[in-house]
C-alpha positions in Angstrom: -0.4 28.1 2.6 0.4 26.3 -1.0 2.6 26.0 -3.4 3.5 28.4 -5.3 3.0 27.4 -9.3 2.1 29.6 -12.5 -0.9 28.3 -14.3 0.8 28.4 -18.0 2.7 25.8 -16.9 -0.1 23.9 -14.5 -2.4 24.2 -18.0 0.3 22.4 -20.3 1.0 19.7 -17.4 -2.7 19.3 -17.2 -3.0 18.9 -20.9 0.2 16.3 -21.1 -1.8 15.2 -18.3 -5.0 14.4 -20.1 -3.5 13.5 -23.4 -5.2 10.3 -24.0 -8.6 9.3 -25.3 -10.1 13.0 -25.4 -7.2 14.9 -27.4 -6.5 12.4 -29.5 -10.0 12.2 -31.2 -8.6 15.1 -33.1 -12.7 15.4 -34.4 -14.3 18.6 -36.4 -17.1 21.1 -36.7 -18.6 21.9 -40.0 -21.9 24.3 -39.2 -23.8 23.6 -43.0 -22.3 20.1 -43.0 -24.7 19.6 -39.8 -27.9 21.7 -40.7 -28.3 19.2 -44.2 -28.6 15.8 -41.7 -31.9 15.0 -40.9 -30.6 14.0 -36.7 -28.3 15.9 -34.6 -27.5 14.3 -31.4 -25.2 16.3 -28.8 -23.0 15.3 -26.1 -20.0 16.2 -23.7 -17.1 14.1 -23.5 -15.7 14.1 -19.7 -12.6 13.3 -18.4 -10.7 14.9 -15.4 -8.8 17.3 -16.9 -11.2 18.1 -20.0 -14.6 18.4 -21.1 -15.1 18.3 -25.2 -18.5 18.8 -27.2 -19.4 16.2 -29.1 -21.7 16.2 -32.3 -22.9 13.9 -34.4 -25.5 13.4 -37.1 -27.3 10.8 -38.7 -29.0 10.3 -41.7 -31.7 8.5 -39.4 -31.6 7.1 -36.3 -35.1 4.6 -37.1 -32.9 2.5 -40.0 -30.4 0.1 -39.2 -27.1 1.1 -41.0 -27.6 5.0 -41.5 -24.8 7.2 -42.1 -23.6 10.1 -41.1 -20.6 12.4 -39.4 -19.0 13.2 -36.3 -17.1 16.3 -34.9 -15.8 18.0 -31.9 -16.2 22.1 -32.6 -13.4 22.4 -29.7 -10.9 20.9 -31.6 -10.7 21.2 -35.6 -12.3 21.9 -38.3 -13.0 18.9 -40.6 -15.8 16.6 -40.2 -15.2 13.1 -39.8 -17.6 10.2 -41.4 -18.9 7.4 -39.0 -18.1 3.7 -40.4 -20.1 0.5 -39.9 -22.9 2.2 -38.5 -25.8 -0.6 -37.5 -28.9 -0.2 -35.2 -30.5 -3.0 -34.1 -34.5 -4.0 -33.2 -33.4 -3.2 -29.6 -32.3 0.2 -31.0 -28.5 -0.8 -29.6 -26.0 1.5 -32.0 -22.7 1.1 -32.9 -20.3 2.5 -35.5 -16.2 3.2 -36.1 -14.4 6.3 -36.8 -10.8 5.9 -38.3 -9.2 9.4 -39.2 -7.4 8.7 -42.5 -3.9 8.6 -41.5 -4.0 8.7 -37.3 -4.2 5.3 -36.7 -3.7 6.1 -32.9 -6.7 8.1 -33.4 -9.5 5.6 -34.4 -12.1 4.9 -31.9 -15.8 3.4 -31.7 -18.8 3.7 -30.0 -21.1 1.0 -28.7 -24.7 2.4 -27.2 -28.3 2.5 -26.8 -31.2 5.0 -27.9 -33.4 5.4 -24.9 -36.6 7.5 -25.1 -35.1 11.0 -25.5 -31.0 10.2 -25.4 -28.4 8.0 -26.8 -26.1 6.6 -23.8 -23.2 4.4 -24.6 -19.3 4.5 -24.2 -16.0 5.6 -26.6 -13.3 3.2 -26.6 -10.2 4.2 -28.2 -7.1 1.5 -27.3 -8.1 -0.2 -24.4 -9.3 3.2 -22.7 -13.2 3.5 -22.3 -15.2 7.2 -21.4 -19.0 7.0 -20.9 -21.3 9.4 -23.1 -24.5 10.3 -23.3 -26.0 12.1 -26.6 -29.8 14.3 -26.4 -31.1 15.4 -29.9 -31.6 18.9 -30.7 -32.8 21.0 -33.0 -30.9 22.8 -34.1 -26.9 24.2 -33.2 -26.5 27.6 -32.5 -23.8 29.7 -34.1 -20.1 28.4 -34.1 -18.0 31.7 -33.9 -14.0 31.4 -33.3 -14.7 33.1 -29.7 -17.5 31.7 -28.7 -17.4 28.2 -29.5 -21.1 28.1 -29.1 -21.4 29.3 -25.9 -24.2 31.7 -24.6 -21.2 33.9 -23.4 -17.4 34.5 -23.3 -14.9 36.0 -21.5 -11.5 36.5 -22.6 -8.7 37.9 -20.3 -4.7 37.5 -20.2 -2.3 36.8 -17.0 1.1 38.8 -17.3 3.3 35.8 -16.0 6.7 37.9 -16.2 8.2 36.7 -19.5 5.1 36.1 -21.3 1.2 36.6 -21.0 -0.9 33.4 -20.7 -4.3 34.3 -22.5 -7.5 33.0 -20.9 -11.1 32.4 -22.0 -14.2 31.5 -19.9 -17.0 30.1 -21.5 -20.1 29.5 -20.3 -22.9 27.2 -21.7 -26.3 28.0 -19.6 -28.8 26.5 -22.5 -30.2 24.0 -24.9 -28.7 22.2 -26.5 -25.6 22.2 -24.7 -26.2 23.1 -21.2 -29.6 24.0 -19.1 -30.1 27.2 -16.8 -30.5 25.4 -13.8 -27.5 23.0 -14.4 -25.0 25.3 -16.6 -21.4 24.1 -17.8 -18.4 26.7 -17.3 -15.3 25.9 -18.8 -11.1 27.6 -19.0 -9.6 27.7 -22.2 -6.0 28.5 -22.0 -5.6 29.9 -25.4 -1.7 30.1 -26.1 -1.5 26.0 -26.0 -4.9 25.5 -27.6 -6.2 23.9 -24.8 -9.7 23.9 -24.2 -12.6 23.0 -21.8 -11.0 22.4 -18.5 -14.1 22.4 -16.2 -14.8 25.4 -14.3 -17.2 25.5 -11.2 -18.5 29.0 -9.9 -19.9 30.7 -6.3 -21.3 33.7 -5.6 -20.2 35.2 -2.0 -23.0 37.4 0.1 -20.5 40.2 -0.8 -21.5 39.6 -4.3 -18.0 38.1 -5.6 -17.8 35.5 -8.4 -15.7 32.9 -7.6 -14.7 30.4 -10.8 -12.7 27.2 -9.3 -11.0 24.8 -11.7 -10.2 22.0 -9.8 -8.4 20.0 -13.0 -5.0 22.7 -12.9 -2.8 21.8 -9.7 -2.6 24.3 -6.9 -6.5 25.4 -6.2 -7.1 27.8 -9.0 -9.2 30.1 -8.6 -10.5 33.1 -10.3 -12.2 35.4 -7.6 -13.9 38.3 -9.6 -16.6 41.4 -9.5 -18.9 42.4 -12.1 -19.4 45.7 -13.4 -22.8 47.5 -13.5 -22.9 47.4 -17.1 -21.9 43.6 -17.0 -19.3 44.2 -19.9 -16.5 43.4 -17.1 -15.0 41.1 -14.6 -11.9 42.2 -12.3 -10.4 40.5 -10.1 -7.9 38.1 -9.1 -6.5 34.3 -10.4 -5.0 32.5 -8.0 -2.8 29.5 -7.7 -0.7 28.8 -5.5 0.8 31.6 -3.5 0.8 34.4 -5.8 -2.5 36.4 -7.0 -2.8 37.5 -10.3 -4.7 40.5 -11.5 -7.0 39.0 -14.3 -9.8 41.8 -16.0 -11.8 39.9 -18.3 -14.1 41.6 -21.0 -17.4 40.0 -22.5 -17.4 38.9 -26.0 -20.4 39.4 -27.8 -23.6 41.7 -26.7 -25.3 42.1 -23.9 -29.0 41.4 -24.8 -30.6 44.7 -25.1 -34.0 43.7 -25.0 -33.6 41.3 -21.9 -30.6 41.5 -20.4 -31.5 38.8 -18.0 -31.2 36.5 -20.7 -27.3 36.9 -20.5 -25.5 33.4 -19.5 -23.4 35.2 -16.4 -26.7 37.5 -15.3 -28.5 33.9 -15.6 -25.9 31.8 -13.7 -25.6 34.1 -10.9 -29.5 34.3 -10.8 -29.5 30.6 -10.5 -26.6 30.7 -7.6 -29.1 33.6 -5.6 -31.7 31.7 -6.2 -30.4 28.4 -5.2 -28.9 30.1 -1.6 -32.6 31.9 -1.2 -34.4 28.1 -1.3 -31.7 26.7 1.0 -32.3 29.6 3.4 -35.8 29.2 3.2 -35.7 25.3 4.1 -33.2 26.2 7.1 -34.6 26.9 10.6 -34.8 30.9 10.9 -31.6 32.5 11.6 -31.4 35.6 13.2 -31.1 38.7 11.3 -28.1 40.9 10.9 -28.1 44.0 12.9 -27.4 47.2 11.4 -23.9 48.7 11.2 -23.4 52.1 13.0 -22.2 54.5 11.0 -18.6 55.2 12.2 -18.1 52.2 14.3 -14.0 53.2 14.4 -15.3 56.5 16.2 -17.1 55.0 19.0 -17.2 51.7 20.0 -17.9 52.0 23.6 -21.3 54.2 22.9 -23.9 52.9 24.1 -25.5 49.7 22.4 -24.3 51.1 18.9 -25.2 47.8 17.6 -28.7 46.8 18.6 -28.2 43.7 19.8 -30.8 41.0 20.5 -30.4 38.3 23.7 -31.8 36.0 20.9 -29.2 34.0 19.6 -26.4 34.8 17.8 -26.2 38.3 15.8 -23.3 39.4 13.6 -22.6 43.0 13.2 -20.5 44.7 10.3 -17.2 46.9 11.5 -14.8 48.8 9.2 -11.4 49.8 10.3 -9.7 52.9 8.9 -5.9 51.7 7.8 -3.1 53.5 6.1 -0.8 52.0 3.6 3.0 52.6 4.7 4.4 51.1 1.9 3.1 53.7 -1.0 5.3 56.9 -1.3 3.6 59.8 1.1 3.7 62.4 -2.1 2.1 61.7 -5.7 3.7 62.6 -8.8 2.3 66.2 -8.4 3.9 66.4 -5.5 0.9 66.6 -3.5 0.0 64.4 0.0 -1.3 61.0 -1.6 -4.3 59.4 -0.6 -2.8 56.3 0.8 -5.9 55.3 2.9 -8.1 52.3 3.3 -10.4 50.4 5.1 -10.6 46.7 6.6 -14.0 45.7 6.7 -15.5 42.9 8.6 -17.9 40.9 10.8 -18.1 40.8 14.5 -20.5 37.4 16.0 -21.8 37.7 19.5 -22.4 35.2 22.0 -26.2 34.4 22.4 -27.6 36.9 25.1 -24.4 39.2 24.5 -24.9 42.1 27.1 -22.4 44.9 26.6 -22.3 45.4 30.6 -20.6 42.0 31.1 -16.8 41.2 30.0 -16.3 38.6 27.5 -13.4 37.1 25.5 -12.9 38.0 22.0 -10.4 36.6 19.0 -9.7 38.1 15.9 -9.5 35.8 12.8 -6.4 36.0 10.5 -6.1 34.1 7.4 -3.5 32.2 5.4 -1.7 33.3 2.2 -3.6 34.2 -0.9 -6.4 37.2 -1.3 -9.0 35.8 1.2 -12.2 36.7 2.5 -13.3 37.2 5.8 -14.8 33.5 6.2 -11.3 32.1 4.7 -13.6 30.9 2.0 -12.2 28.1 -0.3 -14.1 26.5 -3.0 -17.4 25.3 -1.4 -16.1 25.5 2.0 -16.2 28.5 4.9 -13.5 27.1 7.7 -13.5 30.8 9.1 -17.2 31.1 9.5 -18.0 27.8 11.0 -15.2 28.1 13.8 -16.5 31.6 14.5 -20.2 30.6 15.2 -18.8 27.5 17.2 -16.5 30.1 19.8 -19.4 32.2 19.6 -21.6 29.3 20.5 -19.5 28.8 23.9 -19.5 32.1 24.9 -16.8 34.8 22.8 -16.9 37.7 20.5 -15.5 36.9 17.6 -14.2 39.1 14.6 -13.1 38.1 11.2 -12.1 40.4 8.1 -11.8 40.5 4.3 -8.1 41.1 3.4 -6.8 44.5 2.1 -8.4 44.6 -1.7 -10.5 41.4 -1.0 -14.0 41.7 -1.0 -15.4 44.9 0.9 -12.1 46.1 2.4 -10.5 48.3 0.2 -6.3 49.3 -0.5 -3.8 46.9 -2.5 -2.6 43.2 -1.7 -0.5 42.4 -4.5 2.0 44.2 -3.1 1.7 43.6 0.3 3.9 41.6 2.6 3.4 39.2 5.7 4.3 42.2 7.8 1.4 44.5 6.2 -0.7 41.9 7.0 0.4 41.6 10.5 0.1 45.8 11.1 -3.7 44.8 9.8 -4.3 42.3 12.2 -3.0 44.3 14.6 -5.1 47.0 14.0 -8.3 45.2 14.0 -7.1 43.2 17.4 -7.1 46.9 18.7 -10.5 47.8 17.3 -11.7 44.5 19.0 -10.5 46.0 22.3 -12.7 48.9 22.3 -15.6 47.1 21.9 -18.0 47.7 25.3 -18.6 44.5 26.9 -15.1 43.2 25.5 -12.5 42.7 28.5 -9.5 44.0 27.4 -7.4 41.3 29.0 -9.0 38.2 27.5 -8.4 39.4 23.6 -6.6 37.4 21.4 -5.6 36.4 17.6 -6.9 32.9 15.9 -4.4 32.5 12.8 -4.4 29.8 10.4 -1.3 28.7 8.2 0.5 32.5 6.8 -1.8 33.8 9.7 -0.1 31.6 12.2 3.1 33.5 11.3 1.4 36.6 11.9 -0.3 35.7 14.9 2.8 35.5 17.2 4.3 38.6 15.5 1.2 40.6 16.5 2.0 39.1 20.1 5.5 40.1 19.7 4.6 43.4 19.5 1.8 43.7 21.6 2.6 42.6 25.1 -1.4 42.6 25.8 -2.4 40.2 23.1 -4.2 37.9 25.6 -3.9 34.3 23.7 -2.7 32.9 20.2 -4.7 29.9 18.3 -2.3 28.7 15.9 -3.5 26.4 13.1 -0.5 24.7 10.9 1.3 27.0 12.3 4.7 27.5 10.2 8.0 27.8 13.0 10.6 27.0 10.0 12.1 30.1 7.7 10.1 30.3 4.6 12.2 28.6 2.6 12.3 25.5 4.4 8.3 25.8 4.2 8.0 25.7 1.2 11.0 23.5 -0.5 9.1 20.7 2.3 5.8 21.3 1.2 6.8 20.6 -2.9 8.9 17.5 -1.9 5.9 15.9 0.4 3.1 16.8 -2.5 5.6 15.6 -5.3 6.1 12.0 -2.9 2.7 11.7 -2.4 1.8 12.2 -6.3 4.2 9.4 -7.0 7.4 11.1 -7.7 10.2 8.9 -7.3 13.2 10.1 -4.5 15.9 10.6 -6.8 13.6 12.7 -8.9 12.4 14.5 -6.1 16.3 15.5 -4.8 16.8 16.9 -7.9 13.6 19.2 -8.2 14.0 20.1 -4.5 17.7 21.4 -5.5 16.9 23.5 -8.6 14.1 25.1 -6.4 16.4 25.9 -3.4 18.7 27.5 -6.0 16.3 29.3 -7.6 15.0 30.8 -4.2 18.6 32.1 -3.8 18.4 33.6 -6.9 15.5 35.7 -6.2 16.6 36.6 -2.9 20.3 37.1 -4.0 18.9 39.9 -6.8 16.7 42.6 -6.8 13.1 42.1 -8.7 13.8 44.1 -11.1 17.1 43.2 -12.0 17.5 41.0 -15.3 20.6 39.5 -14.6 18.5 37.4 -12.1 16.7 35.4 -15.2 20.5 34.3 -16.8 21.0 32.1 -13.5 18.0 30.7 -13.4 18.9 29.5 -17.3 22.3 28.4 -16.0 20.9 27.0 -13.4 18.7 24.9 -15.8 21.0 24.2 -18.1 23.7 23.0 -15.7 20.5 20.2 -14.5 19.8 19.3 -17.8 19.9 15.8 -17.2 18.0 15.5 -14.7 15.3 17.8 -16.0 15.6 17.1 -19.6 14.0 12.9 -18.0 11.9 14.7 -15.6 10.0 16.4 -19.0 10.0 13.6 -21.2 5.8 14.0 -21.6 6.2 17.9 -22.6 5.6 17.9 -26.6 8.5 19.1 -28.6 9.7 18.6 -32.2 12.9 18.1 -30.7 15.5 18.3 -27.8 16.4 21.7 -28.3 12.9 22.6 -28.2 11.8 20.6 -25.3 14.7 22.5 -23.7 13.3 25.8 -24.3 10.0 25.3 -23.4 11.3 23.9 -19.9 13.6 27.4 -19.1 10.3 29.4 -20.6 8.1 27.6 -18.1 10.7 27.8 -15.3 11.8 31.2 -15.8 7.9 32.2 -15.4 7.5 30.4 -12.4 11.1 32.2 -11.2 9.1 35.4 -11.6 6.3 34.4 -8.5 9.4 34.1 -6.2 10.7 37.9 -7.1 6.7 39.0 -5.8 7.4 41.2 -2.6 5.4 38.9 -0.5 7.1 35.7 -1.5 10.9 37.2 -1.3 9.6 38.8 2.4 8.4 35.1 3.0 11.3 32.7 1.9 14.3 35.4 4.4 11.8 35.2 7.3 12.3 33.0 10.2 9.1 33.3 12.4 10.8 31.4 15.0 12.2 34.7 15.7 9.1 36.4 18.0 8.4 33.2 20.1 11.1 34.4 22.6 9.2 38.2 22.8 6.4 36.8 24.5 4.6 34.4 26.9 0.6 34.7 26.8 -0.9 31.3 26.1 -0.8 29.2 23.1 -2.1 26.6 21.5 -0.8 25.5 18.0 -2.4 22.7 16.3 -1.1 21.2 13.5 -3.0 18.2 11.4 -1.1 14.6 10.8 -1.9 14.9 6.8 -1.1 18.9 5.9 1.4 18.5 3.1 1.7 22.1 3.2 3.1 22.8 6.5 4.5 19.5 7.6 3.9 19.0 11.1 6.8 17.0 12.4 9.8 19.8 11.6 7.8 22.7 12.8 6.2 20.8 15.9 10.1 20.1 16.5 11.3 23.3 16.3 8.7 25.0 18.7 9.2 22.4 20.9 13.1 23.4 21.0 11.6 27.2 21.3 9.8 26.5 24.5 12.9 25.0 26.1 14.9 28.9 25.7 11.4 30.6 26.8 10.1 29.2 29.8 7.3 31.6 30.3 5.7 30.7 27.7 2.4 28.8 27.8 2.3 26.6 24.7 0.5 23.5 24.5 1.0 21.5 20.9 -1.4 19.2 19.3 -1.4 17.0 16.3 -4.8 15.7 15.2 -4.8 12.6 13.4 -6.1 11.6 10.0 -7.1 16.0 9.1 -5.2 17.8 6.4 -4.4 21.6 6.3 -8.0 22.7 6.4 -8.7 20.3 9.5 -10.9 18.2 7.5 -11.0 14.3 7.4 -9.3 13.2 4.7 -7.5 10.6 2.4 -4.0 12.1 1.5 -4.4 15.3 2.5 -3.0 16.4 -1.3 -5.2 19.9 -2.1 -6.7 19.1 -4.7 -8.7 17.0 -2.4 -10.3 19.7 -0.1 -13.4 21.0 -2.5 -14.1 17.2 -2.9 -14.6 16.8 0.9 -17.8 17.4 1.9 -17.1 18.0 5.8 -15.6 22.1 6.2 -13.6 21.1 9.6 -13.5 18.2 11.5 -15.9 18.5 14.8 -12.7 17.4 17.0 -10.9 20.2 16.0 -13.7 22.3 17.5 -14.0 20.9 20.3 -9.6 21.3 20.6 -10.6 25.2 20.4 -13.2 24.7 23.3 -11.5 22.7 25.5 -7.9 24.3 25.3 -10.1 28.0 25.7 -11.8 26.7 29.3 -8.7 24.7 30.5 -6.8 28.4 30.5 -9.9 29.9 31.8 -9.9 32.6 28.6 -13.5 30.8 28.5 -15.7 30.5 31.6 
């Protein structure tokens, strides 16, 4: 679970952010300017939040004061001359640029040519970036949309009041990138921002997943490509609330080889890359072919081949209908309301349907998310299912609806749709021959520890619950403690922090005291503003603005946009709902686990409250844990903040697993 944030304002914070030595070199591109010099050299200039190309030419690099010009073709269009330019018998560089009236702007570079780069540093007041320059040939074409990139895709986000246009580019060849080691960068066109750096995945479902770690709140773009490779569709995601973002190519496709497209290229490298890494593995075993109509029959016998081998994972699909869409279309005909939840089952080593074994479904936290919970470089869902296979259970784990292979519509789609789901595949999971009945229960992590004790709720015969960071508070309380801890922890001072944490209270009101669609809504969050001026008008001091008036505006524009996530079914559904609620309706065993460094469901209130909970139920069988030094995912970590999860290498912390084990044997669900 995370908070929720829009990424038009996330890109101009993480612009303000990085407004130092890379946007102010204010540098130029000038294609015929660059094909007369006799040298072009070609570099990228990194910092967190950007990555900028950098070109410069020289009249020769073998004499020891040539001229020449530099440029950056991501930011403007006039190229700038270098100034005392000197290379020495050790073939050190150096030279000066001073932009003729910027004085703020005027930098230089010390370096070295080595055999086939030129490696040095930019220092512009004080701050210093390291660079490193390789010569090329030539440049290839400089359009407006491409930027020089061997493909583009261009897409916008309809953020409520405004859309929030978006570009990927993609460099996968000389003289700015290589195949095997491409550069991927977001361009947030509407604030001229450019080359926030972009990594990308591909899932074994065949999803692309873009990550840009440098805009708060995990972004991610999680998308399909068509057939015809002209089209991406799919989701961006930050924060709570998906976004449906289609993105179109610009340019061509190669007719004569379309391999030799940048995305077809990339995502060769990524198969390629996973094929070597399975190859240099020890030999798993190999997936066993799904039945056809596993929903029909599940207790025929051995419908999925199994092999006393090791472990085997086994697709399953689960036919669902969607309650929420009207029963009639507009020709007043029965609608097609149907979908499917697909999924994989993983058996225990030896499985042998005659015996009874324990089984859990998997149920994931908030967000569009695959069936292994997959985020960034990390698979939390698959790794805890092989180890519970491991000591003995039947394990099954599912793509959300519209994620991946299972089909229907999440964007409108409450906790309680999610919940029926779960609920629907825990019953699947009961049918299964060689599955007791009894000993079948739900593993939910974050949203999906909300769900998990609402299925239970229902379901007098859901046999245990595995809660991880398990949210006990109302919604609200959730969330307005998760922004406060994050904000803390990123240095925001307390008084600062009271005044953010009341404007976001308010505005939940807001959008639950109105209707979505009701515009009367979007004048209270401006009074609300307006009235908090002077709190907010310090708190944006860094946003650019000609003046106070439109520093003002841009604030409510940016506001009002994010007001707009908390009017989403799902988040209005989440903020009124007290999940403390079903913890009285049931008593099977439980063990919630929250992690000491989660800043997004805070363990000490919610640990709290269930503690109070289990002194009004006394049936139930809870047991409460707090591991020390994890963060929401259960990893090991630093300050548990999110943007530090994809930079952690370990995907869950071994103790955690061995919490699972332990807690499963000590209330005999395992043997």
């Amino acid at each position: 679970m995370s908070a929720y944030r829009i990424v038009g304002k996330q890109l101009q914070r993480a612009v303000l952010a990085g407004a130092s030595l890379a946007l102010l070199l204010t540098l130029s591109f000038d294609t015929q300017a660059c094909q007369n010099q006799e040298e072009i050299w070609v570099g990228w200039l990194e910092t967190k939040a950007q990555n900028l190309r950098l070109v410069i030419n020289l009249s020769s690099s073998k004499t020891a004061n040539p001229s020449g010009t530099i440029h950056s073709p991501d930011q403007s269009a006039t190229p700038l001359p270098i100034t005392k330019a000197t290379i020495d018998a050790q073939r050190q560089v150096s030279f000066q640029v001073n932009p003729e009236g910027i004085g703020s702007a005027a930098y230089s570079f010390q370096g070295k040519f080595t055999q086939d780069a030129l490696i040095g540093e930019i220092e512009q007041g004080g701050a210093k970036l390291p660079i490193q320059f390789t010569k090329a040939e030539s440049l290839p074409n400089e359009t407006k949309d491409l930027l020089g990139a061997d493909s583009a895709w261009v897409g916008a986000l309809d953020v409520g009041t405004r859309k929030v246009p978006l570009r990927f580019r993609i460099y996968s060849s000389a003289p700015y990138a290589t195949n095997t080691k491409p550069r991927i960068l977001l361009d947030s066109l509407a604030e001229n921002a450019n080359g926030f750096p972009a990594s990308v995945s591909l899932s074994d479902s065949g999803m692309i997943e873009f990550s840009i770690p440098a805009i708060p709140g995990n972004a991610k773009y999680i998308a399909k490509l068509s057939e015809d490779k002209k089209i991406l569709s799919g989701k961006f995601q930050q924060g709570f609330l998906p976004l449906q973002l289609d993105m179109q190519r610009v340019g061509e496709l190669g007719k004569k080889d379309p391999t030799q497209d940048a995305m077809v290229r990339v995502l060769g490298s990524l198969a390629n890359a996973e094929k070597t890494l399975e190859v240099a593995q020890a030999p798993q075993p190999q997936p066993v072919l799904m039945p056809k109509k596993p929903t029909e029959s599940p207790r025929a016998s051995n419908p999925y081949g199994l092999q006393p081998n090791g472990l085997q994972e086994q697709d399953f699909v689960v036919d669902r209908f969607d309650t929420r869409k009207p029963l009639l279309n507009e020709s007043g005909k029965r609608a097609d309301n149907s979908f499917k939840l697909a999924g994989t089952i993983t058996f225990p080593k030896g499985f042998d349907p005659k015996l009874q074994y324990p089984a859990v479904v998997f149920v994931t936290g908030s967000g569009p998310q695959d069936r292994d919970e997959t985020i960034g470089k990390h698979k939390p869902f698959r790794e805890i299912a092989n180890y519970l296979a491991s000591q003995g259970m039947v394990v099954l784990r599912y793509d959300d609806r519209g994620v991946g292979q299972s089909s229907g519509e999440f964007i409108k789609a409450t906790s309680l749709d999610f919940a029926d789901d779960a609920m629907a595949v825990w019953q699947f999971a009961r049918q299964i021959e060689g599955v007791d009945r009894s000993r079948v229960g739900l593993l939910g992590h974050s949203e999906g520890g909300i769900i998990g004790p609402m299925v239970a709720a229902w379901q007098r015969e859901v046999g245990f619950l595995i809660l991880i960071a398990p949210p006990v508070l109302p919604g609200s309380e959730i969330l307005s403690s998760q922004i406060d801890r994050i904000a803390e922890l990123e240095g925001v001072g307390q008084e600062d922090r009271a005044a953010a944490k009341a404007l976001q209270i308010e505005l939940q009101q807001i959008a639950l005291r109105f209707p979505s669609d009701d515009e009367s809504a979007l004048s209270e969050v401006r009074r609300a503003i307006v009235q908090r001026w002077d709190t907010l008008g310090r708190l944006s001091q860094s946003v650019a603005a000609a003046d106070e008036g439109a520093r003002k505006k841009i604030v409510i524009d940016a506001i009002t946009a994010q007001f707009k996530g908390l009017q989403s079914p799902w988040m209005r559904q989440f903020l009124a709902y007290d999940p403390s609620s079903n913890w009285v309706l049931f008593d099977c065993p439980v063990l919630a686990v929250w992690a000491e460094k989660d800043t997004q469901v805070l363990y000490e209130p919610n640990l709290k409250k269930l503690e109070s909970i289990v002194t009004h139920n006394m049936n139930l069988k809870a047991d409460m844990v707090v591991l020390s030094g994890l963060n929401h995912l259960l990893q090991r970590a630093d300050t548990g903040l999110p943007d530090e999860y994809d930079k952690i290498d370990q995907t869950i912390d071994p103790i955690a697993l061995d919490t699972f084990g332990n807690w499963l044997k000590k209330r005999e669900i395992l043997p």
